[in-house]
N, CA, C and O of each residue as an XYZ file, in Angstrom:
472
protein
N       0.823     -1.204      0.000
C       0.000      0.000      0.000
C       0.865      1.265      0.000
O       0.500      2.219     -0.687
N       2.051      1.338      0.768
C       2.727      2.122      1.135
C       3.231      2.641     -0.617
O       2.959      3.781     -0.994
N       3.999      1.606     -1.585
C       4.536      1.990     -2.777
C       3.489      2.580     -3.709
O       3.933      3.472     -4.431
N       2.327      2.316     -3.845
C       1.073      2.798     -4.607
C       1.087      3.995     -3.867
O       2.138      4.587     -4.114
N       0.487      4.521     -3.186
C       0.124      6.037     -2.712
C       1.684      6.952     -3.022
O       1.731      8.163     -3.234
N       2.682      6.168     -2.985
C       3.647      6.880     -2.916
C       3.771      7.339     -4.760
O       3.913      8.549     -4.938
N       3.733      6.619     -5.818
C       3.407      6.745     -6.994
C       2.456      7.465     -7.270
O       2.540      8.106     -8.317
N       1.797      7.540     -6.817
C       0.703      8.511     -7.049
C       0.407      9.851     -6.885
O      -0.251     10.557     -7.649
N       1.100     10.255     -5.514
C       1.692     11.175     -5.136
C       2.577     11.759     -5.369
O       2.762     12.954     -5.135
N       3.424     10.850     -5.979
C       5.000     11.541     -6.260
C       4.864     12.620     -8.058
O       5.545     13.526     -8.539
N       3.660     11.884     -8.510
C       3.541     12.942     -9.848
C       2.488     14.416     -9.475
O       2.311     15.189    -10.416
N       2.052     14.639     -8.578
C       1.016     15.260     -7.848
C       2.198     16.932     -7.196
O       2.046     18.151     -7.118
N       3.359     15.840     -6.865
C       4.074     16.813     -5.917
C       4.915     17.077     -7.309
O       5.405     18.136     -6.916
N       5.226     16.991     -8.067
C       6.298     17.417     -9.254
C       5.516     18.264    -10.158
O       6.033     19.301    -10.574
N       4.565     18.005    -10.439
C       3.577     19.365    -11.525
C       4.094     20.498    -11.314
O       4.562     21.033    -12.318
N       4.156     20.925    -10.581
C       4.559     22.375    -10.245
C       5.912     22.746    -10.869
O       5.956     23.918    -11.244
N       7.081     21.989    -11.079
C       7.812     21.950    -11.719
C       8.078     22.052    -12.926
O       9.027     22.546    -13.534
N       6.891     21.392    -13.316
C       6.442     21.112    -14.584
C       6.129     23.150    -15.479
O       6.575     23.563    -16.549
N       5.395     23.760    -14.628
C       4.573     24.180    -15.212
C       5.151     25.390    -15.878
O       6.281     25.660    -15.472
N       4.525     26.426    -17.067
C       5.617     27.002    -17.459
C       4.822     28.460    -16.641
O       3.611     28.609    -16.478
N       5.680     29.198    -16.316
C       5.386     30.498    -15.886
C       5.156     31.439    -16.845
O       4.273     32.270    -16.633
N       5.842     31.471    -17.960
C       5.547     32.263    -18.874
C       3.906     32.558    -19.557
O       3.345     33.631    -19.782
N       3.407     31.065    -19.778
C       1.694     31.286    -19.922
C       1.341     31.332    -18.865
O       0.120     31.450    -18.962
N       1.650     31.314    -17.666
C       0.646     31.444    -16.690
C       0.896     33.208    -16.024
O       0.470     33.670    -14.966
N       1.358     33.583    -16.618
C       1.494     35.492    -16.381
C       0.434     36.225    -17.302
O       0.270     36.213    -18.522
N      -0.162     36.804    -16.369
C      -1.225     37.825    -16.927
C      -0.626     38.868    -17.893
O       0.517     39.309    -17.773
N      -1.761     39.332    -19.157
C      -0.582     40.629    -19.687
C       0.206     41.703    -19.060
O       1.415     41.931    -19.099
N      -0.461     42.120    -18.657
C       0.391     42.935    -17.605
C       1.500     42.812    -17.323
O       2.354     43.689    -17.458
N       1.664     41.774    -16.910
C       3.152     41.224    -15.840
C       4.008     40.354    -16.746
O       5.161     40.037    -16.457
N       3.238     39.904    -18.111
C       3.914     39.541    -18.820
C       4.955     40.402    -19.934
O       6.058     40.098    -20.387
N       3.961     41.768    -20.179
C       4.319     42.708    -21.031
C       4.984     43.540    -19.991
O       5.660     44.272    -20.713
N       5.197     43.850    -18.966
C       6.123     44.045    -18.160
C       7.799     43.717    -18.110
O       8.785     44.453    -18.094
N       7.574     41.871    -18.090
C       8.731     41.476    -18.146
C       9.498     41.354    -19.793
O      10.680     41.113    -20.037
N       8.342     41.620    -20.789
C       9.317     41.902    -22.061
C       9.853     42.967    -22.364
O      10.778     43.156    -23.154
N       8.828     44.275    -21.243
C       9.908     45.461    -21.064
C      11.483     45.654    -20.605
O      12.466     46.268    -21.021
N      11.221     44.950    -19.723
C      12.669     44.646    -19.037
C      13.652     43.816    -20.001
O      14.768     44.293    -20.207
N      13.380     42.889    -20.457
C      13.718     41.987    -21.335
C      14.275     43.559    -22.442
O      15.386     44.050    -22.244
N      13.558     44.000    -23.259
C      14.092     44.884    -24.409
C      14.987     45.613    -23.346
O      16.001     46.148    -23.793
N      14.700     45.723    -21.733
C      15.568     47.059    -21.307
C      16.958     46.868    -21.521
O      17.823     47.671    -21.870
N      17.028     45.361    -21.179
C      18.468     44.853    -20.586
C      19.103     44.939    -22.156
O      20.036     45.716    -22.363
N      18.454     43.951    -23.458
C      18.813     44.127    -24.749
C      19.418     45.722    -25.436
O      20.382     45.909    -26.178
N      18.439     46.713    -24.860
C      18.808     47.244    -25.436
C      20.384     48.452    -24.681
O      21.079     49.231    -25.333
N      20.450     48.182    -23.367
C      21.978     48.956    -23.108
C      22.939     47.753    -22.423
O      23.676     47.850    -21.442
N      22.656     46.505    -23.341
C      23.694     45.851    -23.862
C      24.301     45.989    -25.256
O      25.465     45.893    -25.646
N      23.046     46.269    -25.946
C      23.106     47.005    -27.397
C      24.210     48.207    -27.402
O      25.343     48.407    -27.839
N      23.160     48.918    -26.620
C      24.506     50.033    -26.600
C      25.927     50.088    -26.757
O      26.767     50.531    -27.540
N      25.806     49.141    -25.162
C      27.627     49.215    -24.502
C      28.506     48.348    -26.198
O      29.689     48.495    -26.508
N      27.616     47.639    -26.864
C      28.510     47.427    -27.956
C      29.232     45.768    -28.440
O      30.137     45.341    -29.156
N      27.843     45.086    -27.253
C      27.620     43.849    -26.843
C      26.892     43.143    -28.011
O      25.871     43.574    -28.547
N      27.718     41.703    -28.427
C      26.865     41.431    -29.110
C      25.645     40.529    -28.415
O      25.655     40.138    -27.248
N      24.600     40.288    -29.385
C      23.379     39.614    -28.478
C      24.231     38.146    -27.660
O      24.075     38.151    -26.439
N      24.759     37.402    -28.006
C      25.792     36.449    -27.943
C      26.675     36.750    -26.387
O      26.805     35.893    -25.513
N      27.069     37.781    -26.331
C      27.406     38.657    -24.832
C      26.494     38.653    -24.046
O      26.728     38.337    -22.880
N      25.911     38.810    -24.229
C      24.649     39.247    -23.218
C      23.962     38.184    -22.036
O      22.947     37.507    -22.196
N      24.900     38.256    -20.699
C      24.723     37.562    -19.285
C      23.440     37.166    -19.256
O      22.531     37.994    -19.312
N      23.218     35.856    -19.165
C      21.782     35.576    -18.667
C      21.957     34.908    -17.485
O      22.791     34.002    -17.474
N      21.546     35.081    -16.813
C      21.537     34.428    -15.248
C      20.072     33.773    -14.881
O      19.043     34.289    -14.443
N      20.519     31.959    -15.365
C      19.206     31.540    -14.792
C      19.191     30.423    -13.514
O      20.181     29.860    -13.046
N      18.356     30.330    -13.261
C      17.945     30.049    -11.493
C      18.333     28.559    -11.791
O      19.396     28.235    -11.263
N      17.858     27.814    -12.345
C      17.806     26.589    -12.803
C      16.503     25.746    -13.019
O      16.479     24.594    -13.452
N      15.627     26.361    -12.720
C      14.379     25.500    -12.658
C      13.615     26.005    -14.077
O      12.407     25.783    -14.157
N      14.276     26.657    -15.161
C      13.908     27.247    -15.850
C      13.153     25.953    -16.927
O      13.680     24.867    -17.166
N      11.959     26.376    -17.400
C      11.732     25.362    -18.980
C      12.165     25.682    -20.216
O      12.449     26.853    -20.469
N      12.260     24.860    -21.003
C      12.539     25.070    -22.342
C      12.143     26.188    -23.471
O      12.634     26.819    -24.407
N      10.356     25.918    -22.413
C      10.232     27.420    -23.390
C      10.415     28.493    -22.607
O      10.546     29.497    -23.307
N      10.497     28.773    -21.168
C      11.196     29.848    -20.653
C      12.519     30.252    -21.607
O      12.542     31.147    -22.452
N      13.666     29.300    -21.219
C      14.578     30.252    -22.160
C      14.633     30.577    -23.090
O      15.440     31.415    -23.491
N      13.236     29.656    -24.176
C      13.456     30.076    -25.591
C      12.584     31.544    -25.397
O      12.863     32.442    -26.191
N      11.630     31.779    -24.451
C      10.970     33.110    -23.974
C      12.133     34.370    -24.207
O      11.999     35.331    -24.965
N      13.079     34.125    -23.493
C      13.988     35.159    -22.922
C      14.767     34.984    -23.656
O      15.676     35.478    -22.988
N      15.446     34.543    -24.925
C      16.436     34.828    -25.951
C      15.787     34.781    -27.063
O      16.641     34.560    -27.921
N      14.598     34.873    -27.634
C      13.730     35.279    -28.458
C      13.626     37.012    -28.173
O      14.090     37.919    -28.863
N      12.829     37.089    -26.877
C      12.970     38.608    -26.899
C      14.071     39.524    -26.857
O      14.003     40.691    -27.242
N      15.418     38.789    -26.226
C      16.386     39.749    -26.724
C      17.274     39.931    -27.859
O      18.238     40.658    -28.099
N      16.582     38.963    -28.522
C      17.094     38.674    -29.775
C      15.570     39.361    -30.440
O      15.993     39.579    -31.575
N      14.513     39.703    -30.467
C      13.806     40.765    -31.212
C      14.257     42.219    -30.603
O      14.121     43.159    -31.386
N      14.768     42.513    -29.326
C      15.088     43.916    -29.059
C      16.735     43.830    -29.656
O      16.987     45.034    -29.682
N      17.449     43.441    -29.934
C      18.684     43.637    -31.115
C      18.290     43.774    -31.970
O      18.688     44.858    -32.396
N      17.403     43.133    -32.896
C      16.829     43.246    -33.971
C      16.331     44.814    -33.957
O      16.867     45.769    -34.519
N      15.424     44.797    -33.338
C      14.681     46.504    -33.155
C      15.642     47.575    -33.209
O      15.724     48.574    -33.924
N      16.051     47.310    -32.667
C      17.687     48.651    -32.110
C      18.866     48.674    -33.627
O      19.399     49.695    -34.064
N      19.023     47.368    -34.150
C      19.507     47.472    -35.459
C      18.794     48.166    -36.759
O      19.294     48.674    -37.763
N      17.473     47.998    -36.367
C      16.498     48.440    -37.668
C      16.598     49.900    -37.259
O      17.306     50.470    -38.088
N      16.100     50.890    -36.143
C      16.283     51.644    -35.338
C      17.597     52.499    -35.864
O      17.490     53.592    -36.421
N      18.498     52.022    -35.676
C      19.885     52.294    -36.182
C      20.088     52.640    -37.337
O      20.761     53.564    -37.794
N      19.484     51.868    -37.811
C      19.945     51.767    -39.976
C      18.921     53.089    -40.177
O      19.294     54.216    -40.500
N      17.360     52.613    -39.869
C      16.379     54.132    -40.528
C      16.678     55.572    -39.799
O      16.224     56.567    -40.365
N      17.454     55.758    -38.508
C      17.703     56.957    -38.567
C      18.847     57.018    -37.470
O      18.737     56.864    -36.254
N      20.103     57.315    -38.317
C      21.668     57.034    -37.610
C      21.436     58.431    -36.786
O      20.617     59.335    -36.953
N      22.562     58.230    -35.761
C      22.296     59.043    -34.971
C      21.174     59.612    -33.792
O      21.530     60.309    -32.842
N      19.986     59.253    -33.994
C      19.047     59.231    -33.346
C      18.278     57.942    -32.877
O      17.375     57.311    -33.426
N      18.946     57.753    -31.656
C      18.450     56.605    -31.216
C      17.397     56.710    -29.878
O      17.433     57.763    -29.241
N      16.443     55.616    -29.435
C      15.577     56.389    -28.943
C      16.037     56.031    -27.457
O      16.706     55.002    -27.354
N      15.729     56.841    -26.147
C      16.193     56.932    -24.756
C      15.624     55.165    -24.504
O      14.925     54.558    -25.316
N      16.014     54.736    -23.500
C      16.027     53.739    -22.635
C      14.354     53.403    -22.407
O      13.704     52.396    -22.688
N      13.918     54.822    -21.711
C      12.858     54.653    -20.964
C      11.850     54.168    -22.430
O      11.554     52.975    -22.505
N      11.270     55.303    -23.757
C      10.848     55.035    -24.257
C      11.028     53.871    -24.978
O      10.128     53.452    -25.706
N      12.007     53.342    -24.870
C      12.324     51.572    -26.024
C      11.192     51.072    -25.309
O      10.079     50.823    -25.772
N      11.773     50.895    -23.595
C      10.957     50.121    -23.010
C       9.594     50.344    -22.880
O       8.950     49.411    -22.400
N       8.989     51.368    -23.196
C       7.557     51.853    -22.765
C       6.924     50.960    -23.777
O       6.106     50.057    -23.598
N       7.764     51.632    -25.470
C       7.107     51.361    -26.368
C       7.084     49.646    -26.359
O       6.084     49.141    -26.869
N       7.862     48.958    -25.951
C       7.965     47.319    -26.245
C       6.283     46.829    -25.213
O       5.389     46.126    -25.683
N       6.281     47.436    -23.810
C       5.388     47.135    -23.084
C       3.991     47.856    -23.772
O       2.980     47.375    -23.259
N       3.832     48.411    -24.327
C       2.437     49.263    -25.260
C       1.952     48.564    -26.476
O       0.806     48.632    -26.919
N       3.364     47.596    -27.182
C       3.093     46.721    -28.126
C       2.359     45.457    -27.720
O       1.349     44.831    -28.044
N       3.432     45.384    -26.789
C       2.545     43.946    -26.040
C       1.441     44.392    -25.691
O       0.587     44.038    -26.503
N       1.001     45.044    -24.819
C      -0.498     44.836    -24.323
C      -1.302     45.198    -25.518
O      -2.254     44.420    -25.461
N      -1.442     45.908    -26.514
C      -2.077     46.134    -27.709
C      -1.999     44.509    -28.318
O      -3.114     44.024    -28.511
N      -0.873     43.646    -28.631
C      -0.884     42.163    -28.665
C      -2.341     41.409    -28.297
O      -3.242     40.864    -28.935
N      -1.998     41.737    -26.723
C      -2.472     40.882    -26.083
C      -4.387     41.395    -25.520
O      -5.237     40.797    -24.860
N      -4.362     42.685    -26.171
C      -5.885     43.218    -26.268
C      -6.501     42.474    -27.356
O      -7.522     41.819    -27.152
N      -5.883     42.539    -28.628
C      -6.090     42.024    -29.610
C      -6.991     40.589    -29.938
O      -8.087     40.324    -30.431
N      -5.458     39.599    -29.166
C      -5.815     38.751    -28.912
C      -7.073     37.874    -28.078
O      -7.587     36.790    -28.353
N      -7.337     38.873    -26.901
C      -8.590     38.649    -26.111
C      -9.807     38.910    -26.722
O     -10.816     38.264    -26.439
N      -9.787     40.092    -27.800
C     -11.034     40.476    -28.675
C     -11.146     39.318    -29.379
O     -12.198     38.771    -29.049
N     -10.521     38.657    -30.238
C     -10.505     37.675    -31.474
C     -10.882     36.150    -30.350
O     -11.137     34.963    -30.555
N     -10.792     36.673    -29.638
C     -11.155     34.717    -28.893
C     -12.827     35.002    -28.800
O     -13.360     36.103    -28.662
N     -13.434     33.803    -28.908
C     -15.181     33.731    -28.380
C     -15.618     33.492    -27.091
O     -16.823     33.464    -26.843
């Protein structure tokens, strides 16, 4: 009896492990953290870093699509900051607004998306 309950239990107590955080974040807090995400991209950009440079420090409990989460987006905020670059040299845009504008895209995303569902 003892090995059955214990099997049974033992997949009960691991889910949580399992689960990905990234869909389970509201827009908000999700379009939040892709702000931050473009923040860090983009004054690594700056300093002259390639995306390839760029420190990621993860905890370890991370999933698969977590990190593909977090080097997707800083690999679209290089992208941005290169396009950025090329259409008008010299004028690049402050810190604060990259990030505003990345978090304004997303939630417009993710308005979108809530309209189009039934």
């Amino acid at each position: 009896m003892r090995t059955s309950t214990l099997v049974l239990f033992l997949p009960l107590a691991c889910s949580p492990a399992w689960a990905d955080r990234i869909s389970e974040l509201p827009p908000p807090e999700l379009c939040a953290y892709k702000a931050r995400l473009y923040a860090a991209g983009y004054y690594h950009y700056l300093q002259g870093r390639s995306r390839a440079e760029v420190p990621i420090y993860w905890h370890g409990d991370e999933t698969i699509r977590e990190k593909a989460f977090v080097t997707q987006e800083l690999e679209q905020a290089y992208d941005l900051m290169d396009a950025q670059r090329r259409a008008s040299p010299g004028r690049m845009p402050t810190l604060d607004s990259f990030a505003d504008d990345a978090y304004k895209h997303c939630m417009a995303e993710s308005e979108t998306q809530d309209a189009s569902r039934p």
